[in-house]
VOKEFI-125056 format. One record per atom (N, C-alpha, C, O): residue in three letters; x, y, z. Coordinates in steps of 0.1 Angstrom, whole numbers, plus 5000, padded with zeros to 4 digits. Each point is the difference from the previous one (the first is absolute). Layout:
# residues N
ALAXYZ/...
***
This chain:
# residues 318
UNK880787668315/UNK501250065004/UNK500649935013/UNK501249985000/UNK498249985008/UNK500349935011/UNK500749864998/UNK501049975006/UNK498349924983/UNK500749904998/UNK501750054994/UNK501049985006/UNK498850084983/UNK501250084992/UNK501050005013/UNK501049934999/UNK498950165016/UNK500650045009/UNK500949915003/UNK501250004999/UNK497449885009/UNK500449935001/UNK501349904991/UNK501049965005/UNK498750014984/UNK500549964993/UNK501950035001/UNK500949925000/UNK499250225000/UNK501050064997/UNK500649975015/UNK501350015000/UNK498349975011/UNK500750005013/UNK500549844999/UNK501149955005/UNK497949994989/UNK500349835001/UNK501750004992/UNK501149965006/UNK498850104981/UNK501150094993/UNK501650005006/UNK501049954997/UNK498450175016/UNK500949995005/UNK500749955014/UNK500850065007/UNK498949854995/UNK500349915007/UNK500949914994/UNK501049955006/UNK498550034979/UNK501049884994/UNK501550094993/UNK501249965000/UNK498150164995/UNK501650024996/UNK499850155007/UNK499150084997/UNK501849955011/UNK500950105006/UNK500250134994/UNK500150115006/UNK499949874980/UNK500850114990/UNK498550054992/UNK500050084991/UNK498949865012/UNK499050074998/UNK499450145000/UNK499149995008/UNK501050144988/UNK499650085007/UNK498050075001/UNK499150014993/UNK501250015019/UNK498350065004/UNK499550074988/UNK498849994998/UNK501950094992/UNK499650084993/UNK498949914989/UNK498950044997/UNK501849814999/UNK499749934992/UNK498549915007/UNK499849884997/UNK499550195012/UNK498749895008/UNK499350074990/UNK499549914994/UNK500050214998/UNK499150064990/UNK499949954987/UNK501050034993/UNK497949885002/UNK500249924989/UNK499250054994/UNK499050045006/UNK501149984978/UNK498850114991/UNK498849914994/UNK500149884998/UNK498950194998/UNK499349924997/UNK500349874991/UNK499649905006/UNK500850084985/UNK500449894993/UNK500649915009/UNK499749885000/UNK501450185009/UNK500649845008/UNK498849935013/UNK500049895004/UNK499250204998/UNK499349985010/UNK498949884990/UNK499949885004/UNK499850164987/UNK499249934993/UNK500849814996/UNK499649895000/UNK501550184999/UNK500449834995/UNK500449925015/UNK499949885000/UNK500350185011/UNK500049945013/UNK498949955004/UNK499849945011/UNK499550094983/UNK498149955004/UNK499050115004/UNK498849984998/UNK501650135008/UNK499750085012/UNK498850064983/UNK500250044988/UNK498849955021/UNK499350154989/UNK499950095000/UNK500150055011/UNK499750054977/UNK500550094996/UNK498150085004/UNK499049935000/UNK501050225002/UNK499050065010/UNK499450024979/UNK500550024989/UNK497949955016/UNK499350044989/UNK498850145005/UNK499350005011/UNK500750094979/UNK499350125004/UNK498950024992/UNK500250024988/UNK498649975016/UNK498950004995/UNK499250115000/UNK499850065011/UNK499649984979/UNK498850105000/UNK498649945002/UNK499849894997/UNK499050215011/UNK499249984999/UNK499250075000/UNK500450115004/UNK497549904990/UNK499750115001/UNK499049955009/UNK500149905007/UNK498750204992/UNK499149995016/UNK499149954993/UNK499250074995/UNK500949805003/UNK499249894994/UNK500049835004/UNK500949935004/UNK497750024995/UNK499949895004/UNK501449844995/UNK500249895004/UNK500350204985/UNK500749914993/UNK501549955007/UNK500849904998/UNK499250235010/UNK501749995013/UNK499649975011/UNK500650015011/UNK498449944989/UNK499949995015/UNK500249825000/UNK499549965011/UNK501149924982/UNK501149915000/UNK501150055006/UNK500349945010/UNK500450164988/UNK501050025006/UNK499950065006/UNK501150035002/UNK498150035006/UNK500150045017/UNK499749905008/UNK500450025011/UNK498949884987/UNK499849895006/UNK501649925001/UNK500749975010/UNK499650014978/UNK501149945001/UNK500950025008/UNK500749925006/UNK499650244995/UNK500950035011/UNK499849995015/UNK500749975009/UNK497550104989/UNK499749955012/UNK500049865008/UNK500350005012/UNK499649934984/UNK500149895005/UNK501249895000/UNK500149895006/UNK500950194987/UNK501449934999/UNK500049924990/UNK501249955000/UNK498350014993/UNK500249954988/UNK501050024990/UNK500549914992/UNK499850225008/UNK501350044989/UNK501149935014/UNK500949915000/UNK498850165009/UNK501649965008/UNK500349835000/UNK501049944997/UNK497750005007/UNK500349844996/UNK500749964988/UNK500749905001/UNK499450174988/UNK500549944988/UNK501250115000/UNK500350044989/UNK500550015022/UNK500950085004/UNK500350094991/UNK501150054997/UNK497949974998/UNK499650184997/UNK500050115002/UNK500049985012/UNK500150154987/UNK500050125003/UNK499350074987/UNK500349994988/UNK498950075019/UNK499150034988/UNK499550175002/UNK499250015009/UNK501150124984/UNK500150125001/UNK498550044995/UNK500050054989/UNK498949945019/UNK499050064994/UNK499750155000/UNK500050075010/UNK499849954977/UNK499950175002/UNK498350054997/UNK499249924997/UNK500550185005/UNK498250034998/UNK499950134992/UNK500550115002/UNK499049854989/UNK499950144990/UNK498050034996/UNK499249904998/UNK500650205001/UNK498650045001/UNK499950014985/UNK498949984995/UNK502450064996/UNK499349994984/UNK501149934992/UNK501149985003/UNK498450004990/UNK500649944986/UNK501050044998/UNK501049925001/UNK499150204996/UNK501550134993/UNK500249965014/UNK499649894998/UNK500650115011/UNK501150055013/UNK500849834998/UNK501249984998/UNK497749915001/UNK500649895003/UNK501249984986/UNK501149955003/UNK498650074988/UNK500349944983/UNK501350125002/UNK501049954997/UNK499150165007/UNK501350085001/UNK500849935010/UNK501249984996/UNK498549975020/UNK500849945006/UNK500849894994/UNK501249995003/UNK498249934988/UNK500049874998/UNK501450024987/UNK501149944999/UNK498550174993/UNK500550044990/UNK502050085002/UNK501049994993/UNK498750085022/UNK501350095002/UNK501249855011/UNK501150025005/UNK498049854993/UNK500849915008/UNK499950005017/UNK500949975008/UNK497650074995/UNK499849975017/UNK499249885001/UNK500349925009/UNK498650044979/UNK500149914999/UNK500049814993/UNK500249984988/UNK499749945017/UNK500549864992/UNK498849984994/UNK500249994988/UNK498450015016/UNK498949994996/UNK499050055004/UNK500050085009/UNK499049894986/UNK498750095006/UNK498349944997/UNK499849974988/UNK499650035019/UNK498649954996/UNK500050104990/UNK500450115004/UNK499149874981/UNK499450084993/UNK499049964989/UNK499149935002/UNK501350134983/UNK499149914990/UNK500750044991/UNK501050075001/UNK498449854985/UNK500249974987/UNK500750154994/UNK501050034993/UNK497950045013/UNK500450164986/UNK501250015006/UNK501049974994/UNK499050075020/UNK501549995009/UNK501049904991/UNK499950004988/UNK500649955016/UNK500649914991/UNK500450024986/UNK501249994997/UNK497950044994/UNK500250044988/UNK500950154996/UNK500950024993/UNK498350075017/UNK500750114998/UNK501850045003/UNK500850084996/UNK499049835013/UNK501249955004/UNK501050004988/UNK500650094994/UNK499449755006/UNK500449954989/UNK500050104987/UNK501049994994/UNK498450075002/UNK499650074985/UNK500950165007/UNK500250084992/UNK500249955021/UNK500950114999/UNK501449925002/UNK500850065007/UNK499549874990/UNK501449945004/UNK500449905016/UNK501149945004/UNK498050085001/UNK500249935015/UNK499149925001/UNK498850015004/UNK502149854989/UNK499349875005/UNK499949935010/UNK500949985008/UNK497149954995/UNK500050005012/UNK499349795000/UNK499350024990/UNK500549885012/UNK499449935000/UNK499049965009/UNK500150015012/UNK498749944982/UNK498749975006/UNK500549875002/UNK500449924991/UNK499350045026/UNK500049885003/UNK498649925008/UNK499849885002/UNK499650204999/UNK498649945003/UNK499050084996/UNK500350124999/UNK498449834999/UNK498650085001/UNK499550045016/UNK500949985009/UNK498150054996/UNK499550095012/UNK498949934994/UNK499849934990/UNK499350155027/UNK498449954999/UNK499150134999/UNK498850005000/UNK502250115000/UNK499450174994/UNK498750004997/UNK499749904994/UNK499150195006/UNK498650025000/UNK500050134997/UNK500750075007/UNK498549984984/UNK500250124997/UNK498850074994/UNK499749984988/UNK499450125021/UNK498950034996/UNK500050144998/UNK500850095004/UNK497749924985/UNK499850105000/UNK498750055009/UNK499249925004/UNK500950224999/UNK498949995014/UNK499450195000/UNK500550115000/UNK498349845002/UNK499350154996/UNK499750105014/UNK500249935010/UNK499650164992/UNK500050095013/UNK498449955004/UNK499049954994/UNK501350095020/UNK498749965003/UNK498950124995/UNK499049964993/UNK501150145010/UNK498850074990/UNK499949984987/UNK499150074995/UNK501649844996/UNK500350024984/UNK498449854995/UNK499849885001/UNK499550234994/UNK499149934991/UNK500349904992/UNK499049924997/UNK501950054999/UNK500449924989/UNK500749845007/UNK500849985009/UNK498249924982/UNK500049895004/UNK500449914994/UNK499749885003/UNK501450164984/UNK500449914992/UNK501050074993/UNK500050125004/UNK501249854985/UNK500850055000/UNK499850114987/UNK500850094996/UNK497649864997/UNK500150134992/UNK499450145004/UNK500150104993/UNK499449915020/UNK499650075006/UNK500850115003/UNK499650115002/UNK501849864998/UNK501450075007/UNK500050084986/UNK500450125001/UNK499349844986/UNK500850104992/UNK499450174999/UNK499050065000/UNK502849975002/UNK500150145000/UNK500050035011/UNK500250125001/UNK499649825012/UNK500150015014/UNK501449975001/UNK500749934993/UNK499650155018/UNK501549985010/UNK500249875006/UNK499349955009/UNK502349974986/UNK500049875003/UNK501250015004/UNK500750054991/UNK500049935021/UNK501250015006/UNK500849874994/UNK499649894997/UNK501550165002/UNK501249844992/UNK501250075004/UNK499950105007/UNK501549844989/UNK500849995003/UNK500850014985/UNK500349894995/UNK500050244998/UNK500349954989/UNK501549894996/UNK501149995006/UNK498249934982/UNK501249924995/UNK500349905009/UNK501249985002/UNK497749945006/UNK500049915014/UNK499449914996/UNK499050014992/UNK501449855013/UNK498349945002/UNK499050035002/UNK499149954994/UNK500750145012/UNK498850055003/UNK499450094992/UNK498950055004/UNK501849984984/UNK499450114986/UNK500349854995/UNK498949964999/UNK502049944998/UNK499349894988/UNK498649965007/UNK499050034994/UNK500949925016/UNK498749975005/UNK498550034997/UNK498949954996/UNK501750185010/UNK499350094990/UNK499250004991/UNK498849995000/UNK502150014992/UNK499850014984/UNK499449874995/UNK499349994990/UNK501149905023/UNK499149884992/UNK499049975006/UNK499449904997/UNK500350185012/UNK498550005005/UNK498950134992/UNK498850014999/UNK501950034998/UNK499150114986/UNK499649934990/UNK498850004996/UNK502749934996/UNK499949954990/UNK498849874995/UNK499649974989/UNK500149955030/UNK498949894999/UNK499150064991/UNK499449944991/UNK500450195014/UNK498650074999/UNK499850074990/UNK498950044997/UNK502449994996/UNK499850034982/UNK500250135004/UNK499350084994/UNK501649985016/UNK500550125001/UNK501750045001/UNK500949925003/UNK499250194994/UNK501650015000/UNK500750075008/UNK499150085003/UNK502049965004/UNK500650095008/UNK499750165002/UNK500050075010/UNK499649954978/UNK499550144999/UNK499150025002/UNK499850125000/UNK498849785002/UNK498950005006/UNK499550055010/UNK498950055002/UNK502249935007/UNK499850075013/UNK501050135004/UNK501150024994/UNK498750045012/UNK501250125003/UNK501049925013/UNK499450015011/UNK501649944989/UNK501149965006/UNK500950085005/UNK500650094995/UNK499649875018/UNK500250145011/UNK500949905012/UNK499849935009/UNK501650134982/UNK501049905002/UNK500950065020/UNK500850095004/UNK498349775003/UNK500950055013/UNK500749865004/UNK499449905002/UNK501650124997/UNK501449895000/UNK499649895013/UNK499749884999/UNK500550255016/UNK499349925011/UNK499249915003/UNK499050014993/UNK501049915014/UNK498849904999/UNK499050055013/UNK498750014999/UNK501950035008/UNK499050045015/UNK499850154997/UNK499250075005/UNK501649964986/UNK498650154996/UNK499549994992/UNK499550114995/UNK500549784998/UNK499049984983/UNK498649985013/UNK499050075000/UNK501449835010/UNK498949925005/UNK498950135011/UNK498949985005/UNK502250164996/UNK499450065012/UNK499450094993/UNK499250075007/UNK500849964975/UNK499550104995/UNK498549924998/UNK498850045002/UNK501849814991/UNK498449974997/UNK498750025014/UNK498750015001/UNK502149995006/UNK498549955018/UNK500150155001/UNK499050055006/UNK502050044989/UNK499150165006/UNK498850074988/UNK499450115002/UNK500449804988/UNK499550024988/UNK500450104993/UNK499150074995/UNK502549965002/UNK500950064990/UNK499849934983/UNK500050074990/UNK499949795011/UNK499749914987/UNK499049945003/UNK499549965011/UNK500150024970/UNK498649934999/UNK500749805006/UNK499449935007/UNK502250054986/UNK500049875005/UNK501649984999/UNK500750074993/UNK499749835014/UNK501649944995/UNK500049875005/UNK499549925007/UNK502050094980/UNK500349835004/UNK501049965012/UNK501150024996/UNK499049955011/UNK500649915013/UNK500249884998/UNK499449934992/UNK501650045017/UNK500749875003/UNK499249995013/UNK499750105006/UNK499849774997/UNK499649985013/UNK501650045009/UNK501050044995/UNK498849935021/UNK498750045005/UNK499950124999/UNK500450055011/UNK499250044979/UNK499550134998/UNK498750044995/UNK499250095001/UNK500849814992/UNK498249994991/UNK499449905011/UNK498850004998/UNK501549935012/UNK498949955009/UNK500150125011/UNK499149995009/UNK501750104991/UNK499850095012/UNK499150084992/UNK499150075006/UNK500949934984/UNK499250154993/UNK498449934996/UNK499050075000/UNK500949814997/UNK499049925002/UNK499250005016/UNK498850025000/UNK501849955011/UNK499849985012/UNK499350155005/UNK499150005009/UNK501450104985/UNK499450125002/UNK499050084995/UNK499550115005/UNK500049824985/UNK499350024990/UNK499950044984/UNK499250024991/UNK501649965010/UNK500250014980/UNK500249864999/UNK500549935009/UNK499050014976/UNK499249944993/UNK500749914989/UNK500350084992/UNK500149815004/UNK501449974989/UNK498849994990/UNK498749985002/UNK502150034987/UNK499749994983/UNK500349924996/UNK499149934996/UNK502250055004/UNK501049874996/UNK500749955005/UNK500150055011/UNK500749854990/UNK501649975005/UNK501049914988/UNK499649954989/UNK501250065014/UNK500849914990/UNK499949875002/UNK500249934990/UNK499450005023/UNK499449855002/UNK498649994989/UNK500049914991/UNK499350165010/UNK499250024988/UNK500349954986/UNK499249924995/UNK501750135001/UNK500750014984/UNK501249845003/UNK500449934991/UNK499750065016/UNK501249885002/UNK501450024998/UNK500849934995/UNK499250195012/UNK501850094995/UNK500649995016/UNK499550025011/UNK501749944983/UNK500950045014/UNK501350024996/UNK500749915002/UNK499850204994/UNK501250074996/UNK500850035014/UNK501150034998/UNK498449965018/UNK501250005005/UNK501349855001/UNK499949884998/UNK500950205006/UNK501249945002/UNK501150005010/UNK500250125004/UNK500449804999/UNK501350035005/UNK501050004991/UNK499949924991/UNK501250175010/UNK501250044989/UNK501350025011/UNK499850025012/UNK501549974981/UNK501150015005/UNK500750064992/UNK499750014988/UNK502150075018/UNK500150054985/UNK501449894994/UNK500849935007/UNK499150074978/UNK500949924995/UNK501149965011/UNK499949885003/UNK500950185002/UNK501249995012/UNK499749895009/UNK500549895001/UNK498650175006/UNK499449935010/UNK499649874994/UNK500549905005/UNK498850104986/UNK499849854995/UNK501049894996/UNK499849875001/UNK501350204995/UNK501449954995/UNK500749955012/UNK500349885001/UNK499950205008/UNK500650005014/UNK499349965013/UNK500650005011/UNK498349964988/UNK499350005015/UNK499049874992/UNK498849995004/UNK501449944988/UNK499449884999/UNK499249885015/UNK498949965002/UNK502250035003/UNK500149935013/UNK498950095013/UNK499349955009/UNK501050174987/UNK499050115010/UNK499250014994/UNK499350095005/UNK500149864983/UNK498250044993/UNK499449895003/UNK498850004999/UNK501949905005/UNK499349844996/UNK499750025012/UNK498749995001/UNK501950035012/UNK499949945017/UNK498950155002/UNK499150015008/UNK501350074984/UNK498550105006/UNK498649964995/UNK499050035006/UNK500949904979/UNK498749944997/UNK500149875006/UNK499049944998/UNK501750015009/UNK499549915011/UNK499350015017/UNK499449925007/UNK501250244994/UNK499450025011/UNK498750114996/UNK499250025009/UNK500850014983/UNK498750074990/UNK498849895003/UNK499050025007/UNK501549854985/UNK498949915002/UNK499650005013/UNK498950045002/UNK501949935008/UNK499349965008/UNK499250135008/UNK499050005007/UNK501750094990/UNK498650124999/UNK498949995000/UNK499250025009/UNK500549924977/UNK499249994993/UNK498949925006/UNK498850035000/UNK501949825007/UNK499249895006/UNK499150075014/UNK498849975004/UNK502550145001/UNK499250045013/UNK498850145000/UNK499350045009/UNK500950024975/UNK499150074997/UNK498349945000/UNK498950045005/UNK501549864986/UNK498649924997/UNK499449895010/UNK498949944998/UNK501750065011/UNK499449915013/UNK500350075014/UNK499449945009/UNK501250164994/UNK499750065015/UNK499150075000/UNK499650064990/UNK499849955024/UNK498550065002/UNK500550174993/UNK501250024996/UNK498050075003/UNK500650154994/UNK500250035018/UNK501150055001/UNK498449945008/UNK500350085009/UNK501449955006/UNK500550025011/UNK499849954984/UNK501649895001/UNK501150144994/UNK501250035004/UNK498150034989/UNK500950084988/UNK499750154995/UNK500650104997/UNK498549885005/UNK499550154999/UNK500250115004/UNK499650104993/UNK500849915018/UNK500250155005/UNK501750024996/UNK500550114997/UNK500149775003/UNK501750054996/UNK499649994982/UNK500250124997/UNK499649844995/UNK499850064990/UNK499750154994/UNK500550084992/UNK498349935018/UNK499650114996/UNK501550135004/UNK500550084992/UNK499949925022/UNK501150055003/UNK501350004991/UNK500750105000/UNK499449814994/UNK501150014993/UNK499950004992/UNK501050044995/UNK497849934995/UNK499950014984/UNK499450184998/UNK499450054990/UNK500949985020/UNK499250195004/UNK498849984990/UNK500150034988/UNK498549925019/UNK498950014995/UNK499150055010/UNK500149965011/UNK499050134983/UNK499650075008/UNK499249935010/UNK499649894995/UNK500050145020/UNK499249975009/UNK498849904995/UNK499649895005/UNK500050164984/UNK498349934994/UNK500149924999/UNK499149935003/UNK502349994990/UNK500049924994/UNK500049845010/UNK499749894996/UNK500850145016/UNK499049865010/UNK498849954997/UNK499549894999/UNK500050214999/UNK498149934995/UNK500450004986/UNK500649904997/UNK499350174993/UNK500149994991/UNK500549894988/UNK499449944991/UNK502150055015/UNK500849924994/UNK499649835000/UNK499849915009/UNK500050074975/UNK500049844999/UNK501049964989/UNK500150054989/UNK500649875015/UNK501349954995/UNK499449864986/UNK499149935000/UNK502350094990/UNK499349914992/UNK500749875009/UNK500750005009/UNK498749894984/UNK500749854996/UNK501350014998/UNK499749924991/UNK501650095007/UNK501050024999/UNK500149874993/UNK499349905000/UNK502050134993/UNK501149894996/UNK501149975002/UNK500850095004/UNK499649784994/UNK501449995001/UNK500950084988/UNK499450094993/UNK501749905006/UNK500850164992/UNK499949874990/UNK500349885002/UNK499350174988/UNK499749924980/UNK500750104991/UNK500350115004/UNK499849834984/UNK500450144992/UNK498850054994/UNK499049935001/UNK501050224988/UNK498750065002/UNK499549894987/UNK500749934994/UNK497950095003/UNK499449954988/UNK500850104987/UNK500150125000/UNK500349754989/UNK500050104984/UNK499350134997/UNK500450104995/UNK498349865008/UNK498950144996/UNK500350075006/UNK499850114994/UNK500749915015/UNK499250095011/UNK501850114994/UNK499850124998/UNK501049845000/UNK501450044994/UNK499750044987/UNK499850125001/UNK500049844989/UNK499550024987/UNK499350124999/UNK500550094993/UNK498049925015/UNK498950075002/UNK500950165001/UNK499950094992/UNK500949925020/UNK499950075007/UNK501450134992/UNK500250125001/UNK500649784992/UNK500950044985/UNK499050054992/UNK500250124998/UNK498449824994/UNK499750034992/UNK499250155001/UNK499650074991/UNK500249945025/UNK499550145005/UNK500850124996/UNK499750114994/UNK501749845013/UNK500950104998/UNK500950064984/UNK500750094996/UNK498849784998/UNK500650024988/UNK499150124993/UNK500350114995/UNK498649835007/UNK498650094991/UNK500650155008/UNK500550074992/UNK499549975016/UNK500350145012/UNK501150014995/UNK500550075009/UNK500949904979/UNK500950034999/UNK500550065010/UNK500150125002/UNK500349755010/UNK500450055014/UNK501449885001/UNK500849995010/UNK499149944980/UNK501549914999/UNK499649984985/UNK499149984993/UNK502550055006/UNK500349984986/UNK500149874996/UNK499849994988/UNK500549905018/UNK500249834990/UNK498349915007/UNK499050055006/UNK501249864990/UNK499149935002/UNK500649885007/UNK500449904995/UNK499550135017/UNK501149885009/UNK498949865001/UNK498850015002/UNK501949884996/UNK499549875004/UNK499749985014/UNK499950075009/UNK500149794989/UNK499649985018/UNK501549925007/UNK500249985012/UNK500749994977/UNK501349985003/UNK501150055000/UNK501149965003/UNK498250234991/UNK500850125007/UNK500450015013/UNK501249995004/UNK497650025003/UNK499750005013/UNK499849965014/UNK500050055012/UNK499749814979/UNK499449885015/UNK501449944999/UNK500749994990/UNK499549985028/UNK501249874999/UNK499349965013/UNK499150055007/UNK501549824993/UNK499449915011/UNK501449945012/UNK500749905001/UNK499150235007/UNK501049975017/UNK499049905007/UNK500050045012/UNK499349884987/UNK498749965011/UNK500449875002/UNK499349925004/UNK502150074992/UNK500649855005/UNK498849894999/UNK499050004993/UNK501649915017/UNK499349844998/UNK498950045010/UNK499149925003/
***
């Protein structure tokens, strides 16, 4: 807004008959004058946004003269409704996200894969030491989430099915995580860092999706934004990357305590918390798109059978 101001005073100096009213330029003219256009991001309390807190923190988006609206949502439904009523452009999320999307009329496009980790993880009093152990036991999910496909395909390794276990659907991520350590459930699935805080305390993992070789998260944007903010997706996965560079080589005590502050993770997670290998922003693997359709199809939870050229587009410039 300030260049814009500027702009408009330079304006009037040359012609006279200019009036002040005309210094407010709307998004579109702002965009073809170069100035960029503000991108608004969702995120949840997961290892997978913490790129873009970095990024901001460290000026990275502003170097590629950015402005970048990060927002923090604790569940799924709070985030996928924002995203959906137009607060916001995009959002760390996943595949089913995306799909459901799309399959109610509001198209959204996947522009990168994530480094998302997603376990399942048993209470610390819970006997059971493997995933057939849980059947018919209380398993915390998030229905119609990654974290129920997950789920399901961490059962299914094992020649079991969703109904195997009793599913005890809490949306929350930090009270899925506060019921399992009070020993409310025999187990649930988490996104780090939630399963290494519940790990760090004593409950026990079963599985993870690193395990099985799945990684259904994503970054998504919605059709609009993708159409219109081309120029603003490319210069934020460029300051993403370099996120990314300073994730995987600064010491953790470099970073750690403002992560944990801003990605609102609980206290534990200083000791707790171990961060993956990150990547640079790629697009997701075929399978992992395919797979994660062929879940929802079987759940008659979307009606078509979308490709991976429904979905995927590639903003990730040069």
């Amino acid at each position: 807004m300030k260049f814009w101001k500027q702009l408009c005073c330079l304006g009037l100096a040359a012609v006279a008959m200019l009036s002040v009213a005309g210094c407010g330029g709307s998004a579109s003219e702002s965009s073809s004058s170069g100035k960029m256009q503000t991108l608004s991001i969702g995120l949840m309390p997961d290892t997978d946004s913490l790129p873009f807190l970095i990024a901001e923190e460290k000026g990275y988006f502003a170097d590629e003269g950015l402005e970048v609206d990060l927002k923090q949502f604790k569940s799924a439904m709070d985030r996928d409704s924002a995203l959906q009523s137009g607060n916001l452009d995009g959002a760390v999320s996943d595949m089913l996200a995306a799909a459901f999307a799309k399959d109610g009329g509001f198209d959204v496009k996947v522009t990168s894969a994530t480094d998302g980790s997603y376990k399942l993880v048993a209470g610390k009093t819970e006997g059971a030491t493997d995933v057939k152990g849980l059947q018919g036991k209380d398993v915390s999910v998030s229905r119609n989430t990654i974290i129920e496909y997950v789920t399901d395909e961490i059962l299914a390794k094992d020649g079991l099915k969703g109904e195997d276990i009793n599913k005890v659907i809490i949306p929350q991520i930090p009270t899925r995580l506060e019921m399992l350590q009070n020993g409310k459930l025999a187990a649930a699935t988490l996104p780090e860092p939630m399963a290494s805080i519940a790990i760090h305390n004593g409950a026990h993992l079963i599985k993870s999706s690193d395990d099985l070789g799945i990684n259904p998260g994503i970054i998504l944007f919605t059709d609009k934004a993708a159409k219109d903010k081309q120029k603003e997706i490319q210069a934020m996965y460029r300051a993403y990357n370099r996120a990314v560079d300073y994730l995987n080589t600064a010491p953790r005590e470099d970073y750690i305590d403002f992560v944990i502050e801003k990605a609102g993770f609980p206290a534990a997670a200083k000791e707790a918390l171990k961060l993956p290998t990150y990547h640079k922003a790629a697009l997701p693997k075929e399978q992992d798109v395919t797979d994660c359709i062929k879940w929802l199809n079987a759940k008659d939870l979307v009606k078509e059978t979308y490709g991976y050229d429904d979905l995927v587009i590639n903003l990730l410039g040069e």
